[in-house]
C-alpha positions in Angstrom: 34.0 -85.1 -14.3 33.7 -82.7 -11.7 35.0 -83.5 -8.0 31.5 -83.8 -5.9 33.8 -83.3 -2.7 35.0 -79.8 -4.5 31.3 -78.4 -5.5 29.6 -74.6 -4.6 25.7 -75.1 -4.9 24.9 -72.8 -7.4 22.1 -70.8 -7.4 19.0 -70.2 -9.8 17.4 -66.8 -9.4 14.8 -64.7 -11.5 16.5 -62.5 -13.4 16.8 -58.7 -12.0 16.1 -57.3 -15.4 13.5 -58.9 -17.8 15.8 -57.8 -20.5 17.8 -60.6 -19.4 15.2 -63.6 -19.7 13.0 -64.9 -16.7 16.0 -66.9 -14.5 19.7 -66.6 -14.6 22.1 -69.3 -13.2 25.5 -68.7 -11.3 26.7 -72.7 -12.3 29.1 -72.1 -14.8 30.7 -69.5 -12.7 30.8 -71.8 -9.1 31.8 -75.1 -11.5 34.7 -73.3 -13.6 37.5 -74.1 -11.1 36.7 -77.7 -9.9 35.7 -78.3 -13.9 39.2 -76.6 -14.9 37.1 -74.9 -17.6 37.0 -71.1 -18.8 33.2 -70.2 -17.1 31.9 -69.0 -20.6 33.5 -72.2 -21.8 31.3 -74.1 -19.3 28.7 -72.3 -19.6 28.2 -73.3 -23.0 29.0 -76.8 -22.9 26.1 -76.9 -19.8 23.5 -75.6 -22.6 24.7 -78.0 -25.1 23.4 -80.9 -22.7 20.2 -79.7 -21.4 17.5 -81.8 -23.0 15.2 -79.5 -25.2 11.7 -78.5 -23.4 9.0 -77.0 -24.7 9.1 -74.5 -21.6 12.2 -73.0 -22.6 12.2 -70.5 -25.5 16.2 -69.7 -25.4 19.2 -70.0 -23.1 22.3 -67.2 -23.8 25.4 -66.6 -21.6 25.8 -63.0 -20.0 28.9 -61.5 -18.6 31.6 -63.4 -17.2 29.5 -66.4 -17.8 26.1 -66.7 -16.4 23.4 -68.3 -18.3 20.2 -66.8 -18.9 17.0 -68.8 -19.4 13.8 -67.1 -21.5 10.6 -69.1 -20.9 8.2 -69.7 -23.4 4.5 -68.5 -23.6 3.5 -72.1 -23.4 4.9 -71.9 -19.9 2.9 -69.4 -18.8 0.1 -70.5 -20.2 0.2 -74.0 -18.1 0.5 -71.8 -15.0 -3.1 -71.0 -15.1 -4.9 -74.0 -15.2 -2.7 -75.0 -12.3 -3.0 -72.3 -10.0 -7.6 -72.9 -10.5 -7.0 -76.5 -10.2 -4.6 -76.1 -7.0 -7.3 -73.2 -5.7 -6.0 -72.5 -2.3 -3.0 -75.2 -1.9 -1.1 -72.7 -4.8 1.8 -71.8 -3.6 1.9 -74.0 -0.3 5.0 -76.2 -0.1 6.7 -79.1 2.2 9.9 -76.9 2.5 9.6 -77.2 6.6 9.1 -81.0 6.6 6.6 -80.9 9.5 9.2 -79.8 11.7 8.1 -78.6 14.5 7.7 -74.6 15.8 6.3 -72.6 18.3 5.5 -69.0 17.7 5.1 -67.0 21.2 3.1 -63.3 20.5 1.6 -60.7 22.1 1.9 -62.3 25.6 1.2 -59.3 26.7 0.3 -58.9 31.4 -3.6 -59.4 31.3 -3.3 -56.0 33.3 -5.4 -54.0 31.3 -7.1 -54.0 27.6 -4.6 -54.6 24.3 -4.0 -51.4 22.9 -3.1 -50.7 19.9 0.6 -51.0 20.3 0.1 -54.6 21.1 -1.6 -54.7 17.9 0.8 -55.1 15.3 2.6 -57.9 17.3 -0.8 -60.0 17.2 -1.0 -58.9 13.8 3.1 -59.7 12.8 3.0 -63.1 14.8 0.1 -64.7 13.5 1.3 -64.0 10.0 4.3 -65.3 10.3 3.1 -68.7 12.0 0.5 -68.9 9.0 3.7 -68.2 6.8 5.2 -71.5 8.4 3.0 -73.4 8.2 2.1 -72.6 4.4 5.2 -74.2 3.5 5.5 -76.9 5.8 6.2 -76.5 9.7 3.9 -78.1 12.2 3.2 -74.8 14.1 1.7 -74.6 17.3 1.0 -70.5 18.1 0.8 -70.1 22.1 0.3 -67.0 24.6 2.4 -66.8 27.5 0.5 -65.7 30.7 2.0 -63.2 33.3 -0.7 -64.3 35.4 1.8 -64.5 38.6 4.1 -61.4 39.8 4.2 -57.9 40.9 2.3 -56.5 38.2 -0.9 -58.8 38.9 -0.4 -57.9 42.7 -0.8 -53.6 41.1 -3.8 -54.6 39.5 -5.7 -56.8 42.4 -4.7 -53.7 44.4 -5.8 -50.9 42.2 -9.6 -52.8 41.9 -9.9 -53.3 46.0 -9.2 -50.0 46.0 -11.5 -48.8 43.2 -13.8 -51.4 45.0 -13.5 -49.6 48.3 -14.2 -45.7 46.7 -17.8 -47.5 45.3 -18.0 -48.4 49.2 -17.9 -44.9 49.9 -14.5 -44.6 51.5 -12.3 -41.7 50.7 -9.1 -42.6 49.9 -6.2 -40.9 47.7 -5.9 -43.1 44.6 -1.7 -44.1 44.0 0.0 -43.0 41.6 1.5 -46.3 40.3 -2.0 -48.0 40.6 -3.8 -48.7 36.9 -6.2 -46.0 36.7 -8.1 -46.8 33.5 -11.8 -47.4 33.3 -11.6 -51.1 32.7 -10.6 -51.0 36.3 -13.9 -49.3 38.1 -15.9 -51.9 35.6 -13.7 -54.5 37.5 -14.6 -53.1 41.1 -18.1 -52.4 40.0 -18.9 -56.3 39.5 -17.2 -56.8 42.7 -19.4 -54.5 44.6 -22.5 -55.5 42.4 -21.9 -59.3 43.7 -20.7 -58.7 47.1 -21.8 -55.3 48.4 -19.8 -54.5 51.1 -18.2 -57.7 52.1 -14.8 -56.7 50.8 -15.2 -53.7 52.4 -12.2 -52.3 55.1 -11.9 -48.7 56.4 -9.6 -46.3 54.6 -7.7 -45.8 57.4 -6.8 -48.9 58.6 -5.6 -49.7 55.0 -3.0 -46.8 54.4 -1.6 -47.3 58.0 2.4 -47.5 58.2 2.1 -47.1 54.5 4.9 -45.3 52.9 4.4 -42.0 51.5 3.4 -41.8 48.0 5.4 -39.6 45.6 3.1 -36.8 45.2 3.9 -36.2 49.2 7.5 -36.3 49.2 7.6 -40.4 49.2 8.6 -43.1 46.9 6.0 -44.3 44.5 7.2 -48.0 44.0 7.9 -48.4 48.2 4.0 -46.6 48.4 2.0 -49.2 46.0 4.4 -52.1 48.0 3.1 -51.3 51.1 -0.5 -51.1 50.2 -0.4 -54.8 48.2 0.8 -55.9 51.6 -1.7 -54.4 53.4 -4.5 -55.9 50.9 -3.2 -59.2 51.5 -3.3 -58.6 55.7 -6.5 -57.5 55.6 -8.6 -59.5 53.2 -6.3 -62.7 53.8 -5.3 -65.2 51.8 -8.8 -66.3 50.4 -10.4 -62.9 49.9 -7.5 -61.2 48.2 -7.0 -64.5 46.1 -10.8 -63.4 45.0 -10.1 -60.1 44.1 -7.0 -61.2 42.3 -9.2 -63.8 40.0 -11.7 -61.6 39.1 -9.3 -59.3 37.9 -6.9 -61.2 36.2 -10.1 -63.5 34.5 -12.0 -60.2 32.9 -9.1 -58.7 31.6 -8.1 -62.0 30.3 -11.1 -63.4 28.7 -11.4 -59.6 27.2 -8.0 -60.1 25.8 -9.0 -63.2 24.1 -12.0 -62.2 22.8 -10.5 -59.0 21.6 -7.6 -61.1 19.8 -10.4 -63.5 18.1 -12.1 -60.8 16.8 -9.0 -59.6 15.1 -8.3 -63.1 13.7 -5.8 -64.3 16.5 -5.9 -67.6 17.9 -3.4 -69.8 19.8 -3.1 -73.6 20.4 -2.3 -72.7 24.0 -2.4 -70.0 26.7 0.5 -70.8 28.8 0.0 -69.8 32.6 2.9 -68.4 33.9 1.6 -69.5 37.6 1.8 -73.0 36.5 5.3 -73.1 36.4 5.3 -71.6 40.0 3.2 -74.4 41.1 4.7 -77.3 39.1 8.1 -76.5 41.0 10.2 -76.0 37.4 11.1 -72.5 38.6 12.5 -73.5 41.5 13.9 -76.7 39.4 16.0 -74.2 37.1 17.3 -71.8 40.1 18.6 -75.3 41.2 20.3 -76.6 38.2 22.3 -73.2 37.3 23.1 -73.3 41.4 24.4 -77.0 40.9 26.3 -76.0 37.5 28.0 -72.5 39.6 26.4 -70.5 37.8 24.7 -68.4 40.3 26.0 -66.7 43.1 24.8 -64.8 46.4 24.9 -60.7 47.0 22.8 -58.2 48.9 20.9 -61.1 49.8 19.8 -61.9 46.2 20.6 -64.4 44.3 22.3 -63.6 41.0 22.7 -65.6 37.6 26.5 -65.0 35.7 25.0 -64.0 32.7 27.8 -62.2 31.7 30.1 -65.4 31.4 27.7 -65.5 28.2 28.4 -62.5 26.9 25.0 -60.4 28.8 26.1 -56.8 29.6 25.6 -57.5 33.2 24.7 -60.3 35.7 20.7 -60.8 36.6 19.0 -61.4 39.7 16.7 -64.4 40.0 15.8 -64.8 43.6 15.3 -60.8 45.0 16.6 -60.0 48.4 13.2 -61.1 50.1 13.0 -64.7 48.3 10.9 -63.9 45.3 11.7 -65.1 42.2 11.7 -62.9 39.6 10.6 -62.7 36.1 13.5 -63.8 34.3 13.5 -66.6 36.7 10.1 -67.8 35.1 11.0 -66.6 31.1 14.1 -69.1 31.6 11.9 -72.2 32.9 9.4 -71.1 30.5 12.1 -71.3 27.6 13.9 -74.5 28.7 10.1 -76.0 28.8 9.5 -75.0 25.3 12.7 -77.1 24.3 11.6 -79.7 26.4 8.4 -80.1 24.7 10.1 -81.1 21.4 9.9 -78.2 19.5 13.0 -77.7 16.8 12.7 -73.9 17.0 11.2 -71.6 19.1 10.2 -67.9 18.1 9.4 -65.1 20.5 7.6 -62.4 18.7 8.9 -59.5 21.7 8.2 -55.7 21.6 11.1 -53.4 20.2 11.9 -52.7 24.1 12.5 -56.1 25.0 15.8 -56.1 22.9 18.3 -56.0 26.2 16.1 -59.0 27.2 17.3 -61.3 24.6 20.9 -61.9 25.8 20.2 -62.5 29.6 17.6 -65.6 28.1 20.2 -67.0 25.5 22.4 -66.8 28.1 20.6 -68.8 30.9 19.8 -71.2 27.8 23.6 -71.7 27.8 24.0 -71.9 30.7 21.3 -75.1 31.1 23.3 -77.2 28.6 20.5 -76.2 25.7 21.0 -74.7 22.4 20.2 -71.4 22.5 20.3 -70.7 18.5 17.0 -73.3 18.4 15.5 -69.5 19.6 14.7 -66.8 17.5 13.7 -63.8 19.3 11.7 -61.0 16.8 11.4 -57.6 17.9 8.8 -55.5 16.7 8.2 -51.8 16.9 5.2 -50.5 18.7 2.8 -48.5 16.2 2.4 -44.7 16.6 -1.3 -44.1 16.2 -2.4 -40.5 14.1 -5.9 -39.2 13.4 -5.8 -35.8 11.5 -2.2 -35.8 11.8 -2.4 -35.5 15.5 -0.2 -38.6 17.2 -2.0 -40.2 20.0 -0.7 -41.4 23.4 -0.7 -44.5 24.8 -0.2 -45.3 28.5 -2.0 -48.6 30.1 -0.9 -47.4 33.6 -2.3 -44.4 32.8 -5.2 -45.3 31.6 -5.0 -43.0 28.4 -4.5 -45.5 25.1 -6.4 -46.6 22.1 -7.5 -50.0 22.6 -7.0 -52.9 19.8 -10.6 -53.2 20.2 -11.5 -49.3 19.1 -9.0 -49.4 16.2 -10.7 -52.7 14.7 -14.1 -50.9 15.0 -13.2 -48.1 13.7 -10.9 -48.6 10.8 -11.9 -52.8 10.5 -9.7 -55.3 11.2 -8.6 -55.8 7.5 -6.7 -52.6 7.2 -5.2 -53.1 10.8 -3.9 -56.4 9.9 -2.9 -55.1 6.8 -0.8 -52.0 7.5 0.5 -53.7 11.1 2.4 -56.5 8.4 3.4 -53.5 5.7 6.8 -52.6 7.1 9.8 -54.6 8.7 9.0 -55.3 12.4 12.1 -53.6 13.4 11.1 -50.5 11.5 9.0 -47.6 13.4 5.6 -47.5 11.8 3.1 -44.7 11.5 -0.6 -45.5 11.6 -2.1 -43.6 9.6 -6.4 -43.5 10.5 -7.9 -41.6 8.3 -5.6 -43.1 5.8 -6.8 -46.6 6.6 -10.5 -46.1 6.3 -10.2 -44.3 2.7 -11.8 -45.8 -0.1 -9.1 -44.7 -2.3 -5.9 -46.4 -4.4 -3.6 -44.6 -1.9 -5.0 -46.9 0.7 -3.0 -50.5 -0.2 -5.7 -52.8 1.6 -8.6 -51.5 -0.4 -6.0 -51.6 -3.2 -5.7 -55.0 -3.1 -9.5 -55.7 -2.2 -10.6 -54.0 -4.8 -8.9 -55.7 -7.5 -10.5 -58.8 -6.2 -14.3 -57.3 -6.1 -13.1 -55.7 -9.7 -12.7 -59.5 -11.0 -16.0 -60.8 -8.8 -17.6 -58.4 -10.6 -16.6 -59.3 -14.0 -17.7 -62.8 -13.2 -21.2 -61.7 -12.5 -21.6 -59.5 -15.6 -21.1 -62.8 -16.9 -23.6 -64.8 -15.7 -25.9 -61.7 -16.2 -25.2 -62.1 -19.5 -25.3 -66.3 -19.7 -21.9 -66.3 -20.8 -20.6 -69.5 -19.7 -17.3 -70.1 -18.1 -15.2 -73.0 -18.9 -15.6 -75.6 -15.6 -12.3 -77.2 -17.1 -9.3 -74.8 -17.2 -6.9 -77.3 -19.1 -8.8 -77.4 -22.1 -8.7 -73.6 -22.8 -6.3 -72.4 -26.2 -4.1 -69.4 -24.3 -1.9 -68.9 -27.2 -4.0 -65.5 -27.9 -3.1 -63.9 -24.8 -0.3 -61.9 -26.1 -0.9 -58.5 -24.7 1.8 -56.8 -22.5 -0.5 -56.7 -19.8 -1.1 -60.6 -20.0 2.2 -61.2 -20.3 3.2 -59.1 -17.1 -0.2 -60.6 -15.5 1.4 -64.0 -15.9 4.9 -63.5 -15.2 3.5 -62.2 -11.6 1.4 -65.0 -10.8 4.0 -67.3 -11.1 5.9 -65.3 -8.9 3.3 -66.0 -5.8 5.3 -69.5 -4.4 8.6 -67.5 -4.5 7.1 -64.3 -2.7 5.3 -66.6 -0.3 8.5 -68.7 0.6 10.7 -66.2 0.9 7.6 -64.1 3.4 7.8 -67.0 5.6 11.6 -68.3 5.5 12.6 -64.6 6.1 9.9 -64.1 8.7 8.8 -61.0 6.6 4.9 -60.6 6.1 5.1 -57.6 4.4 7.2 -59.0 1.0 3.6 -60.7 0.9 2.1 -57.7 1.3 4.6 -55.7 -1.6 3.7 -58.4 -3.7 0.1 -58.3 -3.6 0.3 -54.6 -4.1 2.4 -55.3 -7.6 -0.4 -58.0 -8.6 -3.2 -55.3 -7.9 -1.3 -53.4 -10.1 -0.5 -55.6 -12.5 -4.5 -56.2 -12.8 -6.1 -53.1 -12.5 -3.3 -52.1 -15.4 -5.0 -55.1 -17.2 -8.6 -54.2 -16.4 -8.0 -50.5 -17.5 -6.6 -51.5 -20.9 -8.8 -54.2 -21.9 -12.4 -55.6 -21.9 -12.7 -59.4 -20.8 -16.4 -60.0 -22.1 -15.4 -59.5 -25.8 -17.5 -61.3 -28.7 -14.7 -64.2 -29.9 -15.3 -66.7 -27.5 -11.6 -68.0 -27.8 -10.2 -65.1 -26.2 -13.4 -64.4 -24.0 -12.6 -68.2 -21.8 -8.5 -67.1 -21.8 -8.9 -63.5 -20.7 -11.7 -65.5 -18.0 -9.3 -68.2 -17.0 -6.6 -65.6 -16.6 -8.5 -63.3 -13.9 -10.0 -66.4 -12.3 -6.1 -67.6 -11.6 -5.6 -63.7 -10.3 -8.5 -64.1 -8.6 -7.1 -66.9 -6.1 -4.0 -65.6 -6.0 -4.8 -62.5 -4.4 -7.6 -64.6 -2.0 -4.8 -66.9 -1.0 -2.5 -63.8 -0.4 -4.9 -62.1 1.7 -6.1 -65.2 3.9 -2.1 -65.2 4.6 -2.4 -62.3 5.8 -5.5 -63.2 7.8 -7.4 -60.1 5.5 -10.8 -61.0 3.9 -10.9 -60.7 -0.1 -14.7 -59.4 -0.8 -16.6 -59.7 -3.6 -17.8 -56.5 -3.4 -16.7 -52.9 -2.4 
């Protein structure tokens, strides 16, 4: 008997080399001690006492005492019949017990279109929630809304004025206003709807403005002054107006642009609802109660450096506005509030210094702060002929999310967004993604699905029937190499899928898929699938029929369509 108080789990892996068997097992080694056994010793008497199974071909002990477990063929032949029967529940599991998780992405200020940086967040958070929740979590995917803040204030400002050029006034533009098109469109409805009713002189409105910095002055201190002089001279309801019409149309273009590309959410969280509701004022309290703020310049200033931040934060500014991270830490201790178990911000790359300060405050409220899992991505670089492409919303000079899906489809964007680590740069590669060719991986992948759709319809042009029960097909003649290493990659979809979404790693889905394309076009090249014996004919069927869902329920993972033609 072995102490249960003295046990290691051991582990069961597939075997690095095939030359080895299929999986290879670590218990003899891990039990040796507590057992007072040699591990080879062990090892052996372990084999001795498994029950004999048809599954299992042979067991052998390796090395210092790991055992090594062949499979039979009759193994792999039951995995087909059970990945058609399963269809698209294959590889789905209960690993996350309905536990529940919230997935925060994109998020990004409704200041301006999604560009194409945004893009591979949308695309790297909404695979990773599908991930969850194919083995398990409740997941409930939500946007976060900036809809309150400086930034909104820069854009209200920069349509007035757009709004007021239409009107005919002259006026020198700022140089921290957003100056992209979307923004005229914005002023153009307003003057459409309203004429001039919005209308003030030029003059009046840059009065005891700072200078801007193209004169001498201070950009940031310039685009201050004139939000304050929008807000004194429309008033409260007017600006609010302005404000509105801004902040809706970019909005509602953001959420159309992210359903088009296969994004949804259960929620878009408003940022100004916290505002209202009082629970940013309700946290500056409760870290004031608990000492951990304190008063200088005439801010207000959260220790986060008591939890190990590089540097304290301000959360009331010197002329009584909160600030951002004043709302991100109500907005966080509201998500653990609401009952979710974890809590995963999908933030871009330059975000990273931001993690600390909202661990910290999480602390600092008496909350858990490992229940969050912050997941930095890098922002695409976009080429076309090998020439990189800027992007710049303030500027008004970027590639929106909504060109790249038109021009390259949103199957390859999706698709090469989720090939690389997050935290690794990417390089989009255009011309690359809209190639018809096996360099491109998404048409690699498609392709092997239309190849198979195809071979199905030769069928029925031929009235060859296929078997409508999978279990009662012989597969002991498929005993090519191609079969075999067909087969032994198809059982390997629950493992790449699991360890996709426990890792938070779409793109080991995506290396996997790319093997299985392989795998079958390998197949495909080497073999016919019509033949004349009809035994063979239903197996070789079956087979790509199993390959067929698997790469349709890898794609629709990935949130890529599998056609059934090219």
């Amino acid at each position: 008997m072995i102490p249960s108080d003295s046990l290691t789990a051991p582990k069961i892996e597939r075997a690095r080399d095939s030359k080895h068997g299929d999986f290879a097992t670590n218990a003899a080694l891990v039990l040796a001690k507590p057992a007072g056994k040699n591990p080879r010793e062990l090892a052996q008497a372990i084999i001795d006492a498994l029950p004999a199974s048809e599954l299992v071909e042979k067991c052998d002990i390796a090395g210092p005492g790991f055992i090594n477990f062949t499979l039979s063929s009759t193994a792999y032949h039951t995995l087909i019949p059970t990945i058609i029967n399963q269809a698209d529940r294959y590889g789905r599991s209960d690993l996350g017990a309905g536990k529940k998780v919230q997935v925060e992405y994109v998020s990004a200020n409704p200041t301006g279109p999604l560009h194409v940086g945004h893009g591979r967040g949308a695309a790297y958070g909404s695979v990773v929630a599908d991930l969850l929740e194919a083995v398990g979590y409740q997941v409930h995917r939500e946007y976060y809304v900036n809809d309150a803040g400086r930034q909104m204030d820069i854009l209200a400002t920069s349509v007035w004025l757009r709004y007021l050029e239409l009107c005919d006034e002259s006026l020198t533009f700022p140089a921290n206003g957003y100056k992209g098109d979307y923004v005229w469109d914005i002023a153009a409805t307003l003057h459409r709807d309203h004429g001039e009713d919005y209308k003030v002189a030029a003059e009046t409105l840059f009065e005891g403005v700072p200078a801007d910095e193209p004169d001498g002055g201070d950009k940031e201190a310039h685009i201050d002054g004139l939000i304050q002089q929008a807000k004194k001279l429309l008033g409260d309801n007017r600006y609010r107006f302005v404000f509105e019409l801004g902040l809706n149309t970019i909005l509602d273009d953001i959420r159309d642009d992210l359903s088009l590309f296969g994004v949804n959410y259960e929620e878009w969280y408003s940022e100004r609802s916290l505002m209202e509701s009082g629970a940013v004022n309700q946290v500056i309290e409760r870290l004031r109660g608990s000492g951990h703020l304190y008063e200088k310049g005439g801010a207000l200033w959260f220790r986060s450096t008591d939890f190990g931040d590089e540097k304290d934060r301000v959360v009331v500014r010197d002329n009584g506005q909160t600030t951002y991270f004043a709302s991100d830490i109500a907005y966080h201790l509201d998500k653990l509030q609401r009952g979710f178990e974890r809590v995963i911000d999908v933030w871009g790359a330059d975000h990273h210094g931001y993690v600390p300060r909202v661990k910290a405050a999480l602390q600092a409220l008496g909350e858990d702060a490992d229940k969050l899992d912050v997941l930095l991505v890098q922002f695409a670089i976009l080429y076309r002929g090998g020439e990189k492409m800027q992007m710049s919303t303030r500027s008004g000079e970027f590639v929106t999310l909504r060109e790249l899906r038109k021009e390259v489809g949103a199957d390859a964007a999706r698709f090469f967004y989720v090939m690389r680590k997050c935290e690794q740069h990417m390089d989009f590669d255009l011309d690359l993604a809209k190639s018809q060719s096996n360099d491109n991986p998404v048409y690699y992948v498609q392709y092997a699905h239309a190849r198979i759709c195809s071979v199905l319809q030769q069928a029925a042009e031929q009235q060859i029937t296929i078997a409508s029960d999978a279990n009662a097909i012989d597969y002991a003649c498929l005993v090519e190499p191609q079969e075999e290493a067909l087969l032994t990659n198809l059982a390997k979809y629950p493992e790449a899928l699991e360890l996709s979404a426990l890792s938070e790693e779409p793109h080991q889905l995506t290396h996997y898929l790319r093997d299985l394309a392989t795998d079958f076009h390998t197949y495909y090249n080497a073999h016919k699938f019509l033949v004349e014996d009809a035994k063979l004919r239903d197996a070789r069927l079956q087979l790509i029929l199993a390959t067929r869902q698997v790469i349709r329920n890898g794609l629709g993972l990935l949130g890529v369509s599998a056609p059934e033609k090219m």
